[in-house]
C-alpha angles and dihedrals in degrees: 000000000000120000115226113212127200117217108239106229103198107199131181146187127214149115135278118242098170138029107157090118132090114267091340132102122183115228122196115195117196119212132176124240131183122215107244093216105038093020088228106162108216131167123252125201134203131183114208115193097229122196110239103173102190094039095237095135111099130190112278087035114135108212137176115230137188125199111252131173115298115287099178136347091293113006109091097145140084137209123227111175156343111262 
């Protein structure tokens, strides 16, 4: 009997806060989360290195990303398009 397997696409949403670098923006995506003892609701970030290859992302962009193979030691994202 043969698996099939579905390919997982993992796609965000966030905004981009750098893009000094080379063909690299930074995009930091904010989520809620509720402490499950004191039921405190407090806000997580978290900053993704994202693969813009023409450099037309600019700081206060928010763009719409998916994970990809390594490019390089930390980016493993992609961006697709301005939302």
């Amino acid at each position: 009997m043969t698996e099939v397997r579905k390919k997982i696409i993992r796609k965000f949403t966030g905004l981009v806060v750098a893009d000094k670098m080379d063909k690299t923006v930074v995009v930091k995506i904010d989520r809620r989360v509720e402490n499950k003892k004191y039921h405190k609701k407090f806000l997580v970030t978290k900053r993704y290195k994202c693969h813009d290859p023409k450099n037309e992302y600019k700081i206060g962009d928010k763009v719409e990303f998916i994970g990809c193979r390594p490019l390089s030691k930390e980016k493993r994202w992609r961006v697709i398009s301005k939302v």
